[in-house]
C-alpha positions as CSV (number, residue, x, y, z in Angstrom):
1,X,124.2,122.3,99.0
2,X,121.9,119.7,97.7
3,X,123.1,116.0,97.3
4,X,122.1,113.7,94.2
5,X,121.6,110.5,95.0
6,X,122.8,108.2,90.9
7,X,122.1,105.3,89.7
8,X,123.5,103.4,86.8
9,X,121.2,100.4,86.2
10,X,122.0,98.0,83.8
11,X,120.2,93.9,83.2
12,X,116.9,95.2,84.8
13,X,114.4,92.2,85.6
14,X,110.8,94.1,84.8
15,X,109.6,91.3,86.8
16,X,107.0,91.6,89.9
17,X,110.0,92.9,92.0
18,X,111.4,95.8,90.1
19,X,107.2,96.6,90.0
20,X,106.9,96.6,93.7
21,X,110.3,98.8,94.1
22,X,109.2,100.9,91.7
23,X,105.4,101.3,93.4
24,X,106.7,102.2,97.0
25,X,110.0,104.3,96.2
26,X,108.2,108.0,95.8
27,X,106.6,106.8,99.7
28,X,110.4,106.9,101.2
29,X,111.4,109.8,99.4
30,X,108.8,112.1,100.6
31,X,109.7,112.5,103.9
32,X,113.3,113.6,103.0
33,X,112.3,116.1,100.8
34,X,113.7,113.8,97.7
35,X,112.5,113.9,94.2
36,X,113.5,112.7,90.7
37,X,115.4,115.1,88.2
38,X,115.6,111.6,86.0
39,X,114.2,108.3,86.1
40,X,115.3,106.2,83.1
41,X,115.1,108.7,80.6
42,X,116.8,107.8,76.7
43,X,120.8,109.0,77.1
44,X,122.6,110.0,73.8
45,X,126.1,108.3,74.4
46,X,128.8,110.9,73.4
47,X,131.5,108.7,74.5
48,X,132.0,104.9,74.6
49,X,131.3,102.9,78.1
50,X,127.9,103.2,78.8
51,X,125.1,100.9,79.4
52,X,121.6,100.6,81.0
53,X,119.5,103.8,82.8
54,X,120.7,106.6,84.1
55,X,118.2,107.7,88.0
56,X,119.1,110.9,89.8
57,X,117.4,111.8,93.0
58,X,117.5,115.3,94.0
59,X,117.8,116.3,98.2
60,X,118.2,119.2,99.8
61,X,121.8,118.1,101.7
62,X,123.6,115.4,102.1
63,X,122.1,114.3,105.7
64,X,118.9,113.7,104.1
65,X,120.1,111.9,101.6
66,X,121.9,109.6,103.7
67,X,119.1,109.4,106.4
68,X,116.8,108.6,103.2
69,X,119.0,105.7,101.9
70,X,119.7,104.4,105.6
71,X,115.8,104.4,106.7
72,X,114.2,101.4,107.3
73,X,111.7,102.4,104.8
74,X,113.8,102.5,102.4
75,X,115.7,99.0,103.3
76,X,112.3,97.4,103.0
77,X,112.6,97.5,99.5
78,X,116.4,98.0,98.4
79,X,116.3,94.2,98.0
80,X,113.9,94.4,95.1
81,X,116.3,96.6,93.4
82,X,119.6,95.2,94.1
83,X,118.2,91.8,93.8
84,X,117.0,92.1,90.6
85,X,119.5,94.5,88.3
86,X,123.1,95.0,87.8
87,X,123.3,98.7,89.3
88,X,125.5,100.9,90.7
89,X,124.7,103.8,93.1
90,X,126.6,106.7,94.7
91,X,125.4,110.0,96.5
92,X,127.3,113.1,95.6
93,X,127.0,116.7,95.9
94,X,126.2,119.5,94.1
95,X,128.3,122.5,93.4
96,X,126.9,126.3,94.0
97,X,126.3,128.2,90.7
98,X,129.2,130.5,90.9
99,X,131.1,127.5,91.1
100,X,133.9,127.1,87.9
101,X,136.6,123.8,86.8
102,X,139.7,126.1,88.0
103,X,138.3,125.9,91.4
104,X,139.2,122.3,91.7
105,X,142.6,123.3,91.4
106,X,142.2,125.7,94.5
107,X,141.3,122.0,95.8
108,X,144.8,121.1,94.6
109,X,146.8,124.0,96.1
110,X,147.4,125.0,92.3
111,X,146.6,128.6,91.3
């Protein structure tokens, strides 16, 4: 199943750093087969708690996903990021399409 790696970043410095990051990322994606779904797009807030832009990175499994974030490529430049915004990332994975909420309670050893 694929994996999406998410960001929530919030206080973003525009500054020569986040320009950099933002210049070399697509170069450590490519050979993982990664590739934006969104990158920082306007959000319409339905419910109360959120703040800053919303990045989701799309890869084909979870092994590349982790391979991209651990590569040294990609460490290079993590420092621009992390150094210069409040953010929060996670990698999680997808469901398949058949895939429904009751099934979670399968999960749960209910129904």
């Amino acid at each position: 199943m694929p994996t999406l790696a998410v960001a929530n970043l919030r206080k973003v410095d525009l500054g020569p750093a986040i320009l950099d990051y933002l210049q070399k990322i697509d170069a450590t994606l490519a050979p993982y087969d990664g590739r934006f779904l969104v990158h920082g797009q306007p959000v319409t807030v339905l419910e109360e708690g959120w703040v800053g832009d919303f990045v989701v990175i799309i890869f084909p499994d979870r092994a590349r996903a982790e391979a991209w974030y651990r590569s040294p490529a990609y460490q290079a430049i993590l420092p621009l990021r992390t150094g210069n915004s409040d953010s929060t990332a996670f990698l999680v994975d997808t469901v398949p399409e058949t895939y429904r909420a009751t099934d979670f309670l399968k999960t749960l050893g209910i129904g």
